[in-house]
C-alpha positions as CSV (number, residue, x, y, z in Angstrom):
1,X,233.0,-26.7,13.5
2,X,233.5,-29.9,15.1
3,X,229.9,-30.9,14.6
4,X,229.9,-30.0,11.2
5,X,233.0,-32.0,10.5
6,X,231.7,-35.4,11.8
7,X,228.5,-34.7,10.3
8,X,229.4,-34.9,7.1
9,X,231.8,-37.8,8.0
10,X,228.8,-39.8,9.8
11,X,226.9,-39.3,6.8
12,X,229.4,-40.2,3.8
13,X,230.1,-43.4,6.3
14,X,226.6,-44.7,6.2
15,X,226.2,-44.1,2.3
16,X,229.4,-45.7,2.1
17,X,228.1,-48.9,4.1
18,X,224.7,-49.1,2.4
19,X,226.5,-48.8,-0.8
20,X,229.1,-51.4,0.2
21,X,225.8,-53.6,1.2
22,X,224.4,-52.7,-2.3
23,X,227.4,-53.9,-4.1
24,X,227.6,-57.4,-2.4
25,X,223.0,-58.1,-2.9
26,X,224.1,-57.2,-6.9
27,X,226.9,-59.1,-7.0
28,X,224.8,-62.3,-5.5
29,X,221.7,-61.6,-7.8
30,X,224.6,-62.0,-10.8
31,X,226.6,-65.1,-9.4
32,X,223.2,-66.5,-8.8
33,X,221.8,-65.8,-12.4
34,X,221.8,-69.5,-13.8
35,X,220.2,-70.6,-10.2
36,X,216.6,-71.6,-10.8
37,X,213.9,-70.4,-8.7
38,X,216.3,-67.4,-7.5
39,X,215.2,-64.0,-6.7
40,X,217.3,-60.6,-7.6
41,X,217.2,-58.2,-4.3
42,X,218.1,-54.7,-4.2
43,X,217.7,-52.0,-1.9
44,X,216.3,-48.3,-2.6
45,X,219.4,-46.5,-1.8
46,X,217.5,-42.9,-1.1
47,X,215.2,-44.4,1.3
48,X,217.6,-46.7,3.5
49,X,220.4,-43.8,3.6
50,X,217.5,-41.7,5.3
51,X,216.2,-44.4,7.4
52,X,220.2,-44.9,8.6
53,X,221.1,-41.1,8.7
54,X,217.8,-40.9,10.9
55,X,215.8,-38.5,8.6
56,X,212.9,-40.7,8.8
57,X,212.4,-43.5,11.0
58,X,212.7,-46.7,10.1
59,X,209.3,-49.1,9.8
60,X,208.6,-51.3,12.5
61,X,211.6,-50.5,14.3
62,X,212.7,-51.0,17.7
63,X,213.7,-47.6,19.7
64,X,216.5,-47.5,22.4
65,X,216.0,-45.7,25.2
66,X,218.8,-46.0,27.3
67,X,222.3,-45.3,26.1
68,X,223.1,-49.1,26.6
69,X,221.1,-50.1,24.8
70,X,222.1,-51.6,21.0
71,X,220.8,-49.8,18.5
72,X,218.4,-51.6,15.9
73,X,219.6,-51.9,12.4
74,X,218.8,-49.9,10.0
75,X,218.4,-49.4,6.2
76,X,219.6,-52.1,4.2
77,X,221.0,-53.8,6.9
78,X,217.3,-54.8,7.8
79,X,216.0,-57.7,5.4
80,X,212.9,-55.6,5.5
81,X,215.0,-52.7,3.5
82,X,215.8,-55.3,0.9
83,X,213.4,-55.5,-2.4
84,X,212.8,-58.0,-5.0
85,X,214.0,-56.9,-8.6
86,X,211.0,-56.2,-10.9
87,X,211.8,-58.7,-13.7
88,X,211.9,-57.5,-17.8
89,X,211.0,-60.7,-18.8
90,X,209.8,-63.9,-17.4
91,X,212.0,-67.1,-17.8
92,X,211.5,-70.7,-18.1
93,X,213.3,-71.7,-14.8
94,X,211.7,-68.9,-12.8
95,X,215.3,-66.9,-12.4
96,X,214.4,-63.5,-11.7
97,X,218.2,-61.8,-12.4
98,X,218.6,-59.4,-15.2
99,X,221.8,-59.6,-16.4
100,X,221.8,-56.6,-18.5
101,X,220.3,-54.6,-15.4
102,X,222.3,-56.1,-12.7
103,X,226.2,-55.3,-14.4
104,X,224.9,-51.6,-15.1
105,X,223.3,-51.2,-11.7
106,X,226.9,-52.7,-9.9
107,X,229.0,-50.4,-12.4
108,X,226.7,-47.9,-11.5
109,X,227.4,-48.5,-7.9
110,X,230.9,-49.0,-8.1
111,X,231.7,-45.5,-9.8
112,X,229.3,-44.0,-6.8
113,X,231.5,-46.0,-4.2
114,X,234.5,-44.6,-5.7
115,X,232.9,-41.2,-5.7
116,X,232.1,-41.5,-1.8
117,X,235.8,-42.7,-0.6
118,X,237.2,-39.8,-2.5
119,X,234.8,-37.5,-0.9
120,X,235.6,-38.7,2.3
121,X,239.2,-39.0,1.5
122,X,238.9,-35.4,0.7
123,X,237.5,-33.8,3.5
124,X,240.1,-35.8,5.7
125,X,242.8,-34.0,3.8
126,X,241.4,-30.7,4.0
127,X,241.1,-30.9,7.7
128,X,244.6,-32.4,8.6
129,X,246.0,-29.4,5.8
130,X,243.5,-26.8,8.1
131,X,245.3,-28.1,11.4
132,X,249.1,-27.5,9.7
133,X,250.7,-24.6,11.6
134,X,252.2,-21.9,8.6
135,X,255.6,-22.5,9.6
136,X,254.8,-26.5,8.0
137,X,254.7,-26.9,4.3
């Protein structure tokens, strides 16, 4: 039961993290939109929440194997899991950000960030309301 408990915790943590990591690339691609020369990034959520849940390893990675050993970084905590933005349109000072794209990708995110601190909020609460003896109300 245990297992099962931190299992789902471990997992809403990392696609809490990543999602966190998400947030801040979108909200440099749109602070930097008038920057010429600059480059959105992004991340493909799917594939770095497997590579940091450990569903499928992570390219080019270093293994540990000791216990002691510091564990690599994975997902989009790599700059290898970090993409370039395809850009809509081509512009004059070679500014790769997508305004339009960028706000509905970070309100996107946010409501998905929200979504994952509830879920995690939740699963807290029904555990600590499991542990209540009968005699607490």
């Amino acid at each position: 039961m245990l297992n099962r408990l931190t299992d789902t915790l471990n997992f809403q943590t990392q696609a809490l993290t990543l999602r966190a990591e998400r947030q801040r690339l979108l909200a440099s691609n749109i602070a930097n939109a008038d920057t010429p020369g600059y480059q959105a990034r992004d991340i493909d959520f799917a594939r770095a929440l497997r590579e940091a849940t450990g569903e499928v390893g992570t390219p080019g990675a270093m293994a540990t194997t000791q216990r002691a050993h510091i564990a690599p970084l994975a997902g989009a905590r790599g700059e290898s899991g970090k993409e370039y933005a395809l850009q809509a349109q081509t512009s004059l000072d070679s500014n790769g950000v997508d305004m339009d794209r960028e706000r509905a990708s970070f309100a996107d995110n946010s409501v998905k960030y929200e979504a994952t601190l509830r879920f995690i909020n939740g699963a807290v609460r029904t555990t600590l309301d499991a542990m209540k003896s009968h005699t607490q109300g």
